[in-house]
C-alpha positions in Angstrom: -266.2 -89.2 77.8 -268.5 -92.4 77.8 -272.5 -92.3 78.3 -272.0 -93.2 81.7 -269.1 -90.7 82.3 -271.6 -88.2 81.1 -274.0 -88.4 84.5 -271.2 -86.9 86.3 -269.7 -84.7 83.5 -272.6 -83.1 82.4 -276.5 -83.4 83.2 -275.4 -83.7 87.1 -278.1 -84.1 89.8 -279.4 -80.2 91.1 -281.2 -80.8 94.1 -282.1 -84.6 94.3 -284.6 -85.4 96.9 -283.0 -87.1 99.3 -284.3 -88.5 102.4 -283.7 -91.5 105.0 -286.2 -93.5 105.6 -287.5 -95.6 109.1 -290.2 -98.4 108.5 -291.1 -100.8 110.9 -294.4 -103.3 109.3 -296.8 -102.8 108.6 -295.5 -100.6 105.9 -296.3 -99.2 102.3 -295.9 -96.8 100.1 -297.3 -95.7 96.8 -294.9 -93.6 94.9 -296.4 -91.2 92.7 -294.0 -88.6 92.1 -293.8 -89.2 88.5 -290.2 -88.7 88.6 -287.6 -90.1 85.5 -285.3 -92.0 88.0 -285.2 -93.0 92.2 -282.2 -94.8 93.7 -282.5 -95.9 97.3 -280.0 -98.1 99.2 -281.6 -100.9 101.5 -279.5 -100.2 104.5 -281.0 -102.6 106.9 -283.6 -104.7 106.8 -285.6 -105.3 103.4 -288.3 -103.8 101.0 -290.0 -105.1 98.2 -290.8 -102.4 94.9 -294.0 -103.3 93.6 -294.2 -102.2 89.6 -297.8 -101.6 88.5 -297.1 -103.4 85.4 -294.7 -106.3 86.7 -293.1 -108.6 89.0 -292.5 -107.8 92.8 -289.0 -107.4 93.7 -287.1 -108.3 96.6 -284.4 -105.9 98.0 -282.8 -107.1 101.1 -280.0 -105.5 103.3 -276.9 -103.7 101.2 -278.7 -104.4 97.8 -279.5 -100.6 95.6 -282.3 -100.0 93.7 -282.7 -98.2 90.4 -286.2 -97.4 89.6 -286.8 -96.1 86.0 -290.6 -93.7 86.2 -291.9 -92.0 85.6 -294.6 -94.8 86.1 -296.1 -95.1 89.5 -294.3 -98.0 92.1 -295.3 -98.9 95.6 -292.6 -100.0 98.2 -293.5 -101.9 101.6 -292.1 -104.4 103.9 -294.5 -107.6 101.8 -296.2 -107.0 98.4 -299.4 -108.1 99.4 -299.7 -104.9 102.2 -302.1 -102.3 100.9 -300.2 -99.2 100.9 -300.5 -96.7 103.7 -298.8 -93.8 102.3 -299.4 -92.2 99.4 -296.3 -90.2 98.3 -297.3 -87.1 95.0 -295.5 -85.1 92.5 -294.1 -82.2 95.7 -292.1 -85.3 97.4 -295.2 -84.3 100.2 -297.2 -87.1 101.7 -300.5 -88.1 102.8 -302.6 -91.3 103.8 -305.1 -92.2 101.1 -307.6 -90.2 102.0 -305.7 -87.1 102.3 -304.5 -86.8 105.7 -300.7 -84.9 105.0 -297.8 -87.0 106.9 -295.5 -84.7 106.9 -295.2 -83.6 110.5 -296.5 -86.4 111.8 -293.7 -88.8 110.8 -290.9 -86.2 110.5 -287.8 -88.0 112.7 -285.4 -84.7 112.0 -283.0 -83.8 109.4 -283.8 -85.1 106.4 -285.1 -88.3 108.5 -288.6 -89.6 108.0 -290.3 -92.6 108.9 -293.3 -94.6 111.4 -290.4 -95.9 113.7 -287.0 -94.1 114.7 -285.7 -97.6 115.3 -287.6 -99.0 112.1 -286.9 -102.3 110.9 -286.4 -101.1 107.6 -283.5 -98.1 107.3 -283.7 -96.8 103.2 -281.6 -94.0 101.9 -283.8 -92.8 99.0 -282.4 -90.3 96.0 -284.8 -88.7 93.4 -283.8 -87.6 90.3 -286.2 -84.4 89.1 -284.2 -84.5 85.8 -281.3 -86.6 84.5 -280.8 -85.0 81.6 -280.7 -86.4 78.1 -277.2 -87.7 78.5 -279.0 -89.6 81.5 -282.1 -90.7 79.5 -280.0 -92.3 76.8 -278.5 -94.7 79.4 -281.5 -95.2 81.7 -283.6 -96.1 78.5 -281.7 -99.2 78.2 -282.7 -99.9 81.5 -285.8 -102.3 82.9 -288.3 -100.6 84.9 -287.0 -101.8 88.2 -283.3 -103.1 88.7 -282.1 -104.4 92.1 -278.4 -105.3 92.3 -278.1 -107.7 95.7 -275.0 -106.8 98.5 -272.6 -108.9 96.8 -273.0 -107.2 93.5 -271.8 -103.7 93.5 -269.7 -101.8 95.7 -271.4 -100.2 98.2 -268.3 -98.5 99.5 -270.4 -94.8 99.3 -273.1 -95.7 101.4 -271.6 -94.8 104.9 -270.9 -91.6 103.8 -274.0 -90.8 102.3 -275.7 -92.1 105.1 -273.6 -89.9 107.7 -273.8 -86.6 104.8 -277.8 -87.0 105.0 -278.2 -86.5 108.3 -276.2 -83.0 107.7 -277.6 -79.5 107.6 -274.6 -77.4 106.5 -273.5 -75.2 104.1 -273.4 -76.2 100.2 -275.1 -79.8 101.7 -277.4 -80.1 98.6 -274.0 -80.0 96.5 -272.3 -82.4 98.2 -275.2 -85.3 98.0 -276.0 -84.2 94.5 -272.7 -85.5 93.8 -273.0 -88.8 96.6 -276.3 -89.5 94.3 -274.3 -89.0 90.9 -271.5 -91.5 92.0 -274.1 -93.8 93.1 -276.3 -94.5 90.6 -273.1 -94.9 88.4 -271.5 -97.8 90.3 -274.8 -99.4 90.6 -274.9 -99.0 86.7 -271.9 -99.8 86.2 -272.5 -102.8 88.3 -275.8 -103.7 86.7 -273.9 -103.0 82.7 -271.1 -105.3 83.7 -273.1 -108.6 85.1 -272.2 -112.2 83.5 -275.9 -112.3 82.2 -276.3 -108.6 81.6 -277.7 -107.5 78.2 -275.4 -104.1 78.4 -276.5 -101.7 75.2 -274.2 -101.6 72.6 -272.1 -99.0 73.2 -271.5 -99.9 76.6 -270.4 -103.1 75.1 -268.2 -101.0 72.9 -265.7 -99.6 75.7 -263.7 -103.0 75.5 -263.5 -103.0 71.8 -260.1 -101.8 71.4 -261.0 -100.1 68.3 -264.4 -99.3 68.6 -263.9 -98.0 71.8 -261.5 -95.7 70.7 -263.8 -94.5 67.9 -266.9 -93.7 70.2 -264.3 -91.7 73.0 -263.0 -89.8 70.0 -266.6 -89.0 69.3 -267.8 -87.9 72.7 -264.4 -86.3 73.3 -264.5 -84.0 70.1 -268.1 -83.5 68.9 -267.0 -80.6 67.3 -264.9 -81.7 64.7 -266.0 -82.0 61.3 -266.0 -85.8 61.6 -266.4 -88.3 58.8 -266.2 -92.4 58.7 -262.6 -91.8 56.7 -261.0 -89.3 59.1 -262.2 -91.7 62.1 -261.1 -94.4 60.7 -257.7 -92.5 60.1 -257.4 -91.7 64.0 -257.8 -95.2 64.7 -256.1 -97.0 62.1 -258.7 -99.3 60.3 -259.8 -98.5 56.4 -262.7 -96.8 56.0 -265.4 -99.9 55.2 -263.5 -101.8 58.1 -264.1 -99.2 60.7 -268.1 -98.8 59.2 -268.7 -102.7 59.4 -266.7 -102.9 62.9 -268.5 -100.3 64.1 -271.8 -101.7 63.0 -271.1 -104.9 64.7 -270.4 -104.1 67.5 -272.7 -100.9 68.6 -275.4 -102.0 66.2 -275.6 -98.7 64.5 -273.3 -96.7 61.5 -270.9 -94.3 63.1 -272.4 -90.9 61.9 -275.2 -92.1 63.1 -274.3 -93.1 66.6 -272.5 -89.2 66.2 -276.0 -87.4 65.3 -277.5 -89.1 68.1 -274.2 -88.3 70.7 -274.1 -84.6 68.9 -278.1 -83.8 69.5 -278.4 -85.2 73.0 -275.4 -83.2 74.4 -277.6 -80.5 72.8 -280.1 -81.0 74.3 -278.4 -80.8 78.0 -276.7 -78.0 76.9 -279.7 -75.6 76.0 -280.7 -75.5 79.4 -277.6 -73.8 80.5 -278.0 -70.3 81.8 -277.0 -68.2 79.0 -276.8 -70.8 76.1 -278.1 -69.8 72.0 -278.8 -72.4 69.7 -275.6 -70.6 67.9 -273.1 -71.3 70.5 -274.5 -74.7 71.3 -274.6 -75.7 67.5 -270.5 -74.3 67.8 -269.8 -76.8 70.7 -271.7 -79.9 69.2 -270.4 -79.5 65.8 -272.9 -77.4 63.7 -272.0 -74.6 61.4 -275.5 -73.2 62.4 -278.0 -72.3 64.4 -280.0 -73.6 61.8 -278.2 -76.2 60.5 -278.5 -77.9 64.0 -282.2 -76.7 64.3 -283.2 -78.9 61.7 -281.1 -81.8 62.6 -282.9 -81.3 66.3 -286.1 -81.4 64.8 -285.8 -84.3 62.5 -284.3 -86.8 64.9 -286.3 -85.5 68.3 -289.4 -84.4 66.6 -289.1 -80.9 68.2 -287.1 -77.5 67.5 -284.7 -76.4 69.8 -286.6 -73.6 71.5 -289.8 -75.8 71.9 -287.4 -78.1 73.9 -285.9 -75.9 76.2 -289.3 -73.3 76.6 -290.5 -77.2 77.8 -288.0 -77.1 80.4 -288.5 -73.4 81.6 -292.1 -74.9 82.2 -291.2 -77.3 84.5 -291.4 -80.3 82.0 -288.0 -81.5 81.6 -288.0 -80.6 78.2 -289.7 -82.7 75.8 -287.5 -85.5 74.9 -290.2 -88.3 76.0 -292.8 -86.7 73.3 -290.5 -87.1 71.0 -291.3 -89.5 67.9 -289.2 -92.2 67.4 -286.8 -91.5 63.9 -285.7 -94.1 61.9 -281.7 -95.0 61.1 -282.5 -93.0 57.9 -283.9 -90.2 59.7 -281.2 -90.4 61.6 -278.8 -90.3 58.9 -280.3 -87.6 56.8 -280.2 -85.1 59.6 -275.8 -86.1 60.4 
């Protein structure tokens, strides 16, 4: 399993906000959901995602958008339009003085908008959570992406356009999994450009050795790994693997393990049922509290202060965390 193969494969979208959007100008909209991730497809028309701290962005018809938050955004039909609608934390809206929209420009199932025949047709997707697997790719992400018709393959957006206008049974499953597959083209898309900057163990996948090192890793995180036995599985010496490895992903391989090892943790103490004891089994800790200090050295919290974060509500508390050195890292493999 890859970092990207790990959106679909384990943190999955549960209940994504997803909506279809009408605009005809004047239009704006100031998002401030404060959630980690939106992806909206410009159907028809155009929009333009204005980030508080940066550059305007065009998005014209068939392009996707990936925006990164939880910073607040404002999308309209021209960046210099005031925004009209303010859009909070519920997914409810309101003018900006208060006024709620909600009835007022409610165009049916999961339809909203000023205009049934707007200009502007967005299908919009909100993450509430990714997951950690999902942070660890999105961090390598700018604030705003937008990936033009020609891009990426927008072969899903048909379907998702027809499943959104659906009210039947186990609908939320089905676009859960429309959203999932997705934002993972458009990533894919976005990883795999001329002048992309992919992270390094994206990079990594093509490396016919390195590559096979990291799916060993994400594959097996259980086993009892060290640089000698994977260098054994894939048939380089020991300080050739290390330096390899280094090279290409920019970080030792136990390292890049710990990391891999604690964020599949992470995800996996929110599961209904889970210890820290069978999760430490299934990540590759003898322990419950051999992995409990490993959590807390690297993430800068304990295992059960994580996931009592994300019985609040707060999606655990992996954006508190401090950041860890490579020899923090290290010390915790």
């Amino acid at each position: 399993m890859d970092a990207l193969a790990g959106l679909l494969d384990g943190p999955r979208a549960r209940g994504a906000f997803v909506l279809r959007a009408l605009m005809s100008p004047p239009w704006s909209m100031r998002i401030e959901d404060h959630a980690p991730l939106s992806v909206f497809v410009v159907v028809r028309g155009h929009a333009w995602v204005v980030p508080d701290d940066g550059t305007p962005v065009l998005a014209e018809a068939g392009a996707v958008v990936v925006v990164r938050g939880p910073q607040p955004y404002t999308v309209a039909h021209d960046p210099a339009s005031p925004p009209h609608v303010l859009i909070d934390e519920q997914q409810q809206c309101f003018t900006l003085d208060g006024t709620p929209l909600m009835q007022s420009m409610d165009l049916g199932v999961r339809a909203w908008g000023n205009d049934r025949h707007g200009a502007a047709d967005l299908l919009v997707a909100t993450y509430t959570d990714p997951g950690a697997v999902g942070r660890r790719v999105l961090s390598t992400l700018p604030h705003v992406i937008v990936l033009p018709a020609d891009a990426w393959d927008g072969a899903l957006v048909p379907l998702l356009r027809s499943e959104i206008a659906k009210d039947e049974p186990g609908q939320e499953a089905v676009l859960d999994r429309l959203v999932d597959l997705l934002l993972v083209g458009a990533l894919r898309a976005w990883f795999a450009r001329p002048d992309g900057e992919a992270p390094g163990w994206y990079r990594a996948q093509a490396d016919p050795v390195v590559g096979q090192a990291i799916r060993l890793l994400h594959h097996s995180p259980e086993r009892p790994w060290t640089v000698g036995s994977l260098a054994h599985e894939v048939g380089l010496s020991r300080a050739a693997l290390a330096r390899r490895f280094h090279e290409v992903v920019g970080e030792p391989p136990m390292a890049y393990l710990t990391q891999w090892r604690l964020t599949l943790a992470a995800d996996l103490l929110h599961e209904p049922g889970s210890t820290i004891e069978s999760v430490a089994q299934l990540v590759g800790y003898g322990s419950a509290f051999a992995l409990s200090t490993a959590f807390k050295r690297v993430r800068g919290v304990s295992p059960r202060e994580h996931r009592a974060a994300a019985r609040r509500g707060a999606g655990g508390l992996d954006h508190a965390a401090p950041q860890r050195t490579a020899d923090d890292t290290r010390a915790a493999a």
